[in-house]
ZAMARGU-4260 file (C-alpha; in steps of 0.2 Angstrom, whole numbers, plus 5000, padded with zeros to 4 digits):
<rodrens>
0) 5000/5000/5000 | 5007/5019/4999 | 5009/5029/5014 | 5008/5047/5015 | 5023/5060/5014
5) 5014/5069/5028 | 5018/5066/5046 | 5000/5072/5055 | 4992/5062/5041 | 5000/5047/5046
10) 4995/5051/5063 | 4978/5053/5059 | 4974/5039/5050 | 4983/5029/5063 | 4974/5035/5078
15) 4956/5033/5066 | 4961/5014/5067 | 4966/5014/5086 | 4949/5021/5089 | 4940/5007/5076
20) 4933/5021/5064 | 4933/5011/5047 | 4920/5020/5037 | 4923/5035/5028 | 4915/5045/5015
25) 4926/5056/5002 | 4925/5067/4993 | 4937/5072/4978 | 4950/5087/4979 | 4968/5090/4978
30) 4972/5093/4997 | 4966/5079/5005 | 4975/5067/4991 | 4988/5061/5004 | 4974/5055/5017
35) 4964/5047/5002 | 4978/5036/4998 | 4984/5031/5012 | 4964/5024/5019 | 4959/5019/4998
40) 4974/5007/4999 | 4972/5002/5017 | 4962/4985/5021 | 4954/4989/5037 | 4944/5006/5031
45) 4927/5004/5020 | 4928/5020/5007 | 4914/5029/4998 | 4916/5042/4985 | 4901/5055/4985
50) 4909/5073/4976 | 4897/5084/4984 | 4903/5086/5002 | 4885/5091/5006 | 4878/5075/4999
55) 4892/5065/5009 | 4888/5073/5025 | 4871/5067/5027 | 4876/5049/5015 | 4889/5046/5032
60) 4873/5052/5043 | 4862/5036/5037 | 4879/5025/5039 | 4881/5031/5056 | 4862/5028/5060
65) 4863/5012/5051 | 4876/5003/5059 | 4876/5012/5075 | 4894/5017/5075 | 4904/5031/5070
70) 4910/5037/5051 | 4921/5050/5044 | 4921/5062/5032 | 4932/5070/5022 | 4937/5086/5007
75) 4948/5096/5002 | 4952/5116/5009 | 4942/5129/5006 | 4923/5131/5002 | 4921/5112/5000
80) 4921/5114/5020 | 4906/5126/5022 | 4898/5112/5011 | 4897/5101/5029 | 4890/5115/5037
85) 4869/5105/5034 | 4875/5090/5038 | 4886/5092/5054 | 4871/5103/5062 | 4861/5090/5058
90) 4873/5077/5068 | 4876/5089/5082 | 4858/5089/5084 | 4855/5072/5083 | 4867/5067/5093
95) 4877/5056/5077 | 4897/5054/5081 | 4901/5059/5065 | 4920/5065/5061 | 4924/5079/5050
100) 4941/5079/5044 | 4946/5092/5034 | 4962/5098/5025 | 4969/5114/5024 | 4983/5124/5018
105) 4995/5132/5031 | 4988/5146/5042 | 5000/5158/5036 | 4990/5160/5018 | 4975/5166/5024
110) 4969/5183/5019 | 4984/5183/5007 | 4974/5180/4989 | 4979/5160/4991 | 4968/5148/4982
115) 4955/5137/4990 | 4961/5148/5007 | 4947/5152/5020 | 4948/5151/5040 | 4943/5135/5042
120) 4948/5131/5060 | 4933/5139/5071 | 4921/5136/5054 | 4910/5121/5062 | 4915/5125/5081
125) 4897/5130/5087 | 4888/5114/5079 | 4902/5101/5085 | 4907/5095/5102 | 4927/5099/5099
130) 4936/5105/5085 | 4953/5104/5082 | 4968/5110/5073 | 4983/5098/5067 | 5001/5108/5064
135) 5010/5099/5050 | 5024/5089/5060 | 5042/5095/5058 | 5043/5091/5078 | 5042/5077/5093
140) 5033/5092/5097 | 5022/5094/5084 | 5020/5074/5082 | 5014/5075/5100 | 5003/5090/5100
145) 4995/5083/5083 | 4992/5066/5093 | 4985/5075/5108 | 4971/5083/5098 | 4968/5067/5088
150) 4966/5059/5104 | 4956/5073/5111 | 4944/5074/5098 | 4938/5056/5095 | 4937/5053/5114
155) 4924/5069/5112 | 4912/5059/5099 | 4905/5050/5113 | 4909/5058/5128 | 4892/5061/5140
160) 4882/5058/5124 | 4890/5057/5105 | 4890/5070/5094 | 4900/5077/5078 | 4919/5084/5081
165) 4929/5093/5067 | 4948/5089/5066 | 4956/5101/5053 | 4973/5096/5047 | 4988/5109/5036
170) 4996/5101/5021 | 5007/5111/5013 | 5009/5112/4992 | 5020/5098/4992 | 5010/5086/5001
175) 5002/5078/4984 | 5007/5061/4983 | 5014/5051/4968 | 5003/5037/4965 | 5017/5024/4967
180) 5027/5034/4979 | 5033/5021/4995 | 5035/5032/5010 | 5037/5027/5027 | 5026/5016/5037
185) 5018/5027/5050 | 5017/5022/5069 | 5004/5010/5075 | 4998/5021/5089 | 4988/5013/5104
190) 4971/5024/5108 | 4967/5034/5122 | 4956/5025/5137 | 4944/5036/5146 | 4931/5027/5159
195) 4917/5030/5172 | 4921/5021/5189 | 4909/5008/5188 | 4901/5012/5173 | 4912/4999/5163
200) 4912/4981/5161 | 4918/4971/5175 | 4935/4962/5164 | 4940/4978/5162 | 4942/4984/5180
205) 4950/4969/5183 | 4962/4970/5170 | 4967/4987/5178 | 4967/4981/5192 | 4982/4967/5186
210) 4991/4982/5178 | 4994/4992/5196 | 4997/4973/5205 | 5012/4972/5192 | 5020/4990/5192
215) 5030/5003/5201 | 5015/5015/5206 | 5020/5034/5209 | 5004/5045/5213 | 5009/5061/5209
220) 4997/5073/5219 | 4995/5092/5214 | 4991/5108/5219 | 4974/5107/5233 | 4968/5117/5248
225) 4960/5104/5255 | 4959/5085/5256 | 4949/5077/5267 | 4954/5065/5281 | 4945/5052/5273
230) 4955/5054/5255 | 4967/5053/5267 | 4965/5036/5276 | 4962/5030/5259 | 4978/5036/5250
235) 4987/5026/5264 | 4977/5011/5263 | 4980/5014/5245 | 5000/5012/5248 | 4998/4997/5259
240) 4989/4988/5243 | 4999/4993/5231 | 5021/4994/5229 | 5017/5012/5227 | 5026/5030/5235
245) 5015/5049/5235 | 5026/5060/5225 | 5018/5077/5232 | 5025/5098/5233 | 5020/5108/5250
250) 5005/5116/5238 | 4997/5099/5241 | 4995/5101/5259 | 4996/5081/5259 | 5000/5073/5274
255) 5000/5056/5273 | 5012/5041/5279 | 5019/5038/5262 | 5018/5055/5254 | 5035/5061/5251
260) 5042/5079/5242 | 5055/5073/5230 | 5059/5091/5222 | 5076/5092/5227 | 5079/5074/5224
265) 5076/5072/5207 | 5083/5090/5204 | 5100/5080/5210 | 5101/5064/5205 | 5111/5058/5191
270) 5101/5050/5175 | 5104/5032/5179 | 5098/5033/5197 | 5083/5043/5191 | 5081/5030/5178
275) 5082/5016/5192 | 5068/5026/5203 | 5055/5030/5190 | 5038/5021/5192 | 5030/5010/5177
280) 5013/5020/5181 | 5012/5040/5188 | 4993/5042/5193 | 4990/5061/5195 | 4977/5068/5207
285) 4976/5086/5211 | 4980/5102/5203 | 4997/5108/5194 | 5016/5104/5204 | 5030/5109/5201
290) 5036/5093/5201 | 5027/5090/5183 | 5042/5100/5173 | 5057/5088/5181 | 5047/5071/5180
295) 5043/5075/5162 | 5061/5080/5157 | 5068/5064/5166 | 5054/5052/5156 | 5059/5059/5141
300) 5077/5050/5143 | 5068/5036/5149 | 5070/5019/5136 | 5056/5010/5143 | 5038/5017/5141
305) 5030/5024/5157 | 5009/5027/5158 | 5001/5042/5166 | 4983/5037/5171 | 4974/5054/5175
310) 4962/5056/5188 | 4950/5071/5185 | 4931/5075/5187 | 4929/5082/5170 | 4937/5070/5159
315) 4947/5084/5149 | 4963/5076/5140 | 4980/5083/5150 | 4994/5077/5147 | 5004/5086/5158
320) 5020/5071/5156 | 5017/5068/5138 | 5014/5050/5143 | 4994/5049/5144 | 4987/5034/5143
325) 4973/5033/5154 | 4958/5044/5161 | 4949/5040/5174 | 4932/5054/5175 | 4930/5053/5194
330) 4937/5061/5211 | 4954/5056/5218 | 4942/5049/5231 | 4931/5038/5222 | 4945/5032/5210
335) 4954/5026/5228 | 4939/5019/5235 | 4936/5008/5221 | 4953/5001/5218 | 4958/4999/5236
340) 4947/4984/5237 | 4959/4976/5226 | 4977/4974/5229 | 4991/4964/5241 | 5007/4965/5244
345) 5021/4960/5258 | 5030/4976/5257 | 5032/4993/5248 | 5048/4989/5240 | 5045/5004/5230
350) 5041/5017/5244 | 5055/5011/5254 | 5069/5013/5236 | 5062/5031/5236 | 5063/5032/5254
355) 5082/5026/5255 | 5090/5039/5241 | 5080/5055/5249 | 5088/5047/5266 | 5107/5048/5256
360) 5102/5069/5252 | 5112/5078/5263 | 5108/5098/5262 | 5124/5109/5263 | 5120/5127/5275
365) 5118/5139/5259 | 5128/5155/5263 | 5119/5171/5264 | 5107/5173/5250 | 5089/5171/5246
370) 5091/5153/5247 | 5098/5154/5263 | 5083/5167/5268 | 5070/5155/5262 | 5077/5139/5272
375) 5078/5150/5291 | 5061/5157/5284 | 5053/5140/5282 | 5062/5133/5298 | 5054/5147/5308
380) 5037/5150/5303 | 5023/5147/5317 | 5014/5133/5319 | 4994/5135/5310 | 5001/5149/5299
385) 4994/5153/5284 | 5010/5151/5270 | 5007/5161/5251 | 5022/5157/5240 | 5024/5169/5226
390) 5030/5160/5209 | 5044/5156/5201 | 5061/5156/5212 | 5050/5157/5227 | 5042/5142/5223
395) 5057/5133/5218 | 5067/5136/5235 | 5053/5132/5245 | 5051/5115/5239 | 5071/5111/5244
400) 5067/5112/5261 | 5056/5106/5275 | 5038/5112/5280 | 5028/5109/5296 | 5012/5101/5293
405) 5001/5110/5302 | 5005/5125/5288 | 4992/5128/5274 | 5001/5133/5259 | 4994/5142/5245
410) 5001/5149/5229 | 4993/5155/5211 | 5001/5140/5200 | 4987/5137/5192 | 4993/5147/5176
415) 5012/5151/5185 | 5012/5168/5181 | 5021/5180/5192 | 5008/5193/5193 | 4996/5192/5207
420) 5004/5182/5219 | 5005/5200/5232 | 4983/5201/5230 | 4980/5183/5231 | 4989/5184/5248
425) 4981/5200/5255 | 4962/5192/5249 | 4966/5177/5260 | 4975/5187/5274 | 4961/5197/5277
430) 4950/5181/5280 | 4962/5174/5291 | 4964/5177/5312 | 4981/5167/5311 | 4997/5173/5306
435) 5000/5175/5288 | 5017/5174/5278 | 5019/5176/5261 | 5035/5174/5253 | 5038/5186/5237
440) 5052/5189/5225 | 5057/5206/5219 | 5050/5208/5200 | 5032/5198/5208 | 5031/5212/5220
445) 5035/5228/5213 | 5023/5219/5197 | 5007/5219/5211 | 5014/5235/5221 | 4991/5240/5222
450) 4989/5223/5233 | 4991/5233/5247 | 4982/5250/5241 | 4968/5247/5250 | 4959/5248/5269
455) 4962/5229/5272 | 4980/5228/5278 | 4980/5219/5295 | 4992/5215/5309 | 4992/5198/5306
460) 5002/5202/5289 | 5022/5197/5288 | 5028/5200/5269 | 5048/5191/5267 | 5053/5200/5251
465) 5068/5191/5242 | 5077/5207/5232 | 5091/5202/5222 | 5088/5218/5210 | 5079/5209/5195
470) 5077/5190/5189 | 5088/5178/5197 | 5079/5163/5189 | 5088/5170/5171 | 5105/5168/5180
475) 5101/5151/5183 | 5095/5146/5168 | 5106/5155/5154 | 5121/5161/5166 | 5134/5167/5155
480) 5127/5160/5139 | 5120/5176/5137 | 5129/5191/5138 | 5118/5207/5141 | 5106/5198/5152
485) 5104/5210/5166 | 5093/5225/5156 | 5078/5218/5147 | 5079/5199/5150 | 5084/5198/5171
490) 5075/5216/5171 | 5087/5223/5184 | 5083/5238/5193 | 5087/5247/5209 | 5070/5251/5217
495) 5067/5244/5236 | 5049/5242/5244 | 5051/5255/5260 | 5044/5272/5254 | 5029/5264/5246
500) 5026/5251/5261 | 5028/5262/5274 | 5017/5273/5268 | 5004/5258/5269 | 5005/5258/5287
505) 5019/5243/5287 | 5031/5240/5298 | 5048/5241/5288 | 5062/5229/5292 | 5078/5225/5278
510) 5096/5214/5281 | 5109/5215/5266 | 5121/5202/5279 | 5119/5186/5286 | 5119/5195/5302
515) 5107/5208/5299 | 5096/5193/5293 | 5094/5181/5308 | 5093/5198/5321 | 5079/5205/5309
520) 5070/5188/5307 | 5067/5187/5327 | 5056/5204/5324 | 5047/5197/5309 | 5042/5184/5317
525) 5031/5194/5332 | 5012/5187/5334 | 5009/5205/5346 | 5014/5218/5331 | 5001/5230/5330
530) 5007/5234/5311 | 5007/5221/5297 | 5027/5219/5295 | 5039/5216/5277 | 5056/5212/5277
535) 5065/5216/5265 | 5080/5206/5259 | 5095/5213/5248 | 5106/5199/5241 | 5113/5198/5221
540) 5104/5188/5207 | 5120/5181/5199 | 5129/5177/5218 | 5111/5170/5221 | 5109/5160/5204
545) 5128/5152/5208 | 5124/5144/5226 | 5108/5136/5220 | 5120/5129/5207 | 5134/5125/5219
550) 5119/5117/5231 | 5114/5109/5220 | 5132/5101/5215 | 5134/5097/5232 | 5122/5080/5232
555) 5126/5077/5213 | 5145/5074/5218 | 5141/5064/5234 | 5126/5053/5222 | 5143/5049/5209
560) 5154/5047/5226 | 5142/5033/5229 | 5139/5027/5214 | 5158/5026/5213 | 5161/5015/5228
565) 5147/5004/5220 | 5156/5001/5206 | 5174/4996/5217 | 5165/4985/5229 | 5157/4976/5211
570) 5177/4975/5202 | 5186/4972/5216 | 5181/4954/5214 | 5185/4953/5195 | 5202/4966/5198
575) 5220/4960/5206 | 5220/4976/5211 | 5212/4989/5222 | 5222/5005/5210 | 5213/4996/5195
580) 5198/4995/5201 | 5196/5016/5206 | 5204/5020/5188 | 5188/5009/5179 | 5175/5017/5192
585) 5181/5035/5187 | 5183/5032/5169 | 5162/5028/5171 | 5161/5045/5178
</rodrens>
């Protein structure tokens, strides 16, 4: 058979099988030639030809009612789609799980005097339960964006009730195939699961079911301002079933027995070892983390496949690791419910692997610095507090170091925008008769400087703002790499909060020294102020960015030290000698 030139079509037709759509009406044009060859010449698909897209519509309309299953449709660009538009209201009307796939030419034609070019994207969005727009693949990127919409869409046609979806897909001019042409095979893709506790046949459940008894199980839990005791009692119960460790941040206020944060761990680690602790399943519960951008960096290595099963009320396709496999529409509660019935094992050989590695972590003492400002600050906050942490390095730093649990945390990560962060705080301050800290970087605070502009600012306020003169986060990232970083990209300026926030009626305190710090934190920390309290801290975004790195370093060399002695203990038996036997372990590293 020949296969198409054209990555997303491959994709495409691919998924159509994964997802059992075999019928599908065409009709003729010269954009969607590449898609017509490829399902013509394929066994598995049933093709009809009607050339007027308005007939073909309603001619898949009585296959769909016919057969009782979905059908496709498919033209070329341009006014050959609005042809649809009779048939696809009926289908959205009727409720018909009709796919309407439509080529087009790239974006960047429109409104230029291109043939056959109209805004196709939106065209059928009001009369279809999704629509969707494939990229032409040039990418991983792009190969698992286009698959992520595909995925996305057909999951839609009968999702709480079927109905029609639209999936338009870019050729470019030179996407016409040659009749004879022999092109690369595409991908046989494996189709998205989504499913309704209880709502599904009982061989699947226990299918699932044999899949968690057989894996490394790591439940990654997000962002949440509450979970209840009883989630609680079952997410333990949960790890006693299964070989399974909680993977959580301090914005999951999670406190369970098994629930471990491993930021600073798999920020340290070497690859191999990371390779060695990585689950076969991650199950996600809760909002964003920001343990999702390192997780999915160190999957990416990985050789062997890892599944994310997703738990979520709405049953919205997020695929967060760019593993997705699984969706489960229900509450992390319900989800744990059901399959806590199931499942037994001796021991959590999993939990404890994790267990022993963040054991071997030894945290250095940072020098003066805003690291060093966050770790005294998190050692020292009050019991019951109230903790808002602003994004980006604030966020980072806090999750390298250790949190009471009787501290609420709260941050605004569910878009991760610096902006915001100061007023989110005050709104929750002013509803709170405990202590309230919130914890603030320079460019977030001088970007929300009308939080405090208002009547609201009580004595239970304490503000730690972290001023390194601009954004320190680019010093880590790009160091030297980029020469003039400091004016537009690190925005480096030399303004200081006291003017403004004294004249808000807030106690001032500042410390440019280690010394100045820990006198000043004593004051800070007063429950009898009668004035809301900031405390300001001056430090330097490049000294700052280099003992992140150099903390950092610290645990990577002490992971290869013993990795290292690994490696001599394992040669010493097959080496006469002991100066042998070092000189192979270092060549490793």
């Amino acid at each position: 058979m020949g296969y198409s030139l054209k990555e997303n079509v491959k994709i495409l037709v691919s998924l159509l099988k994964a997802y059992n759509i075999k019928n599908i009406v065409l009709s003729s044009g010269n954009r969607n030639i590449s898609f017509v060859q490829m399902v013509e010449n394929d066994d598995f698909f049933t093709c009809y030809s009607i050339v007027d897209e308005r007939s073909a519509g309603f001619f898949a309309l009585g296959l769909i009612e016919r057969l009782n299953s979905p059908a496709a449709i498919c033209c070329t660009s341009g006014t050959a789609v609005c042809n649809y538009t009779s048939a696809v209201s009926e289908a959205f009307y009727q409720k018909l799980p009709l796919v309407v796939l439509t080529a087009d030419r790239p974006s960047y034609f429109l409104n230029q005097n291109e043939d056959q070019m109209i805004p196709q994207t939106n065209l059928l969005k009001s009369i279809t339960k999704l629509s969707v727009q494939l990229p032409a693949v040039v990418s991983k990127q792009d190969y698992w964006y286009c698959s992520n919409r595909i995925h996305a869409a057909l999951l839609e046609l009968g999702h709480h009730g079927n109905g029609p979806v639209h999936i338009n897909f870019q050729i470019d001019d030179k996407a016409t195939n040659v009749s004879d042409a022999l092109y690369e095979k595409p991908d046989i893709l494996n189709r998205m699961n989504r499913y309704e506790i209880g709502r599904n046949k009982q061989d699947l459940w226990k299918e699932k079911i044999k899949e968690l008894e057989s894996s490394k199980i790591m439940i990654l839990y997000g962002q949440s301002t509450f979970i209840s005791d009883e989630e609680i009692e079952y997410l333990d119960v949960f790890t006693e079933r299964f070989n399974c460790i909680i993977a959580k941040d301090h914005m999951a206020n999670l406190h369970s027995k098994n629930a471990v944060n491993i930021y600073t761990a798999i920020n340290v680690l070497n690859d191999s070892e990371i390779e060695n602790l990585l689950p076969d399943i991650i199950i996600t519960m809760g909002g964003n983390s920001v343990l999702v951008q390192p997780l999915k960096a160190a999957i990416a290595k990985r050789t062997t496949p890892i599944k994310q099963w997703l738990i979520c009320e709405d049953g919205i396709v997020r695929d967060s690791l760019r593993c997705l496999s699984d969706i489960f529409e229900c509450s992390s509660l319900e989800f744990l419910k059901f399959f806590t019935e199931y499942g037994s094992i001796d021991k959590n050989e999993y939990y404890f692997q994790w267990s022993d590695v963040i054991n071997r972590i030894r945290l250095p003492e940072p020098p003066y610095s805003s690291l060093y400002s966050v770790k005294r600050l998190m050692e020292s906050i009050p019991d019951n507090s109230i903790f808002h942490i602003a994004n980006s390095s604030s966020i980072r730093y806090a999750n390298m170091f250790q949190l009471k649990d009787s501290i609420k945390v709260y941050c605004n990560r569910g878009t991760n925008g610096i902006d915001g962060s100061f007023s989110a705080f005050m709104g929750n301050a002013v509803v709170s008769k405990d202590l309230c800290f919130l914890l603030i970087g320079d460019l977030s605070f001088f970007y929300d400087l009308n939080a405090c502009w208002n009547r609201y600012c009580g004595k239970n306020i304490r503000i730690l703002l972290n001023n390194n003169e601009g954004a320190e986060l680019f010093h880590y990232s790009y160091g030297t790499k980029i020469s003039e970083i400091n004016t537009y990209i690190a925005a480096e300026h030399d303004g200081t909060a006291k003017g403004w926030i004294e004249s808000r009626g807030f106690r001032y305190l500042c410390a440019s020294s280690q010394e100045e710090f820990d006198e000043k934190l004593q004051e800070f920390l007063k429950e009898d102020s009668e004035r809301p309290i900031l405390f300001e801290v001056f430090t330097l975004k490049d000294e700052d960015a280099k003992i992140v790195h150099t903390y950092y370093d610290a645990n990577t060399a002490l992971n290869i030290k013993n990795e290292t002695k690994k490696i001599v203990r394992k040669l010493m038996g097959k080496s006469k000698s002991l100066d042998v036997a070092i000189n192979k372990a270092r060549k490793k590293f």
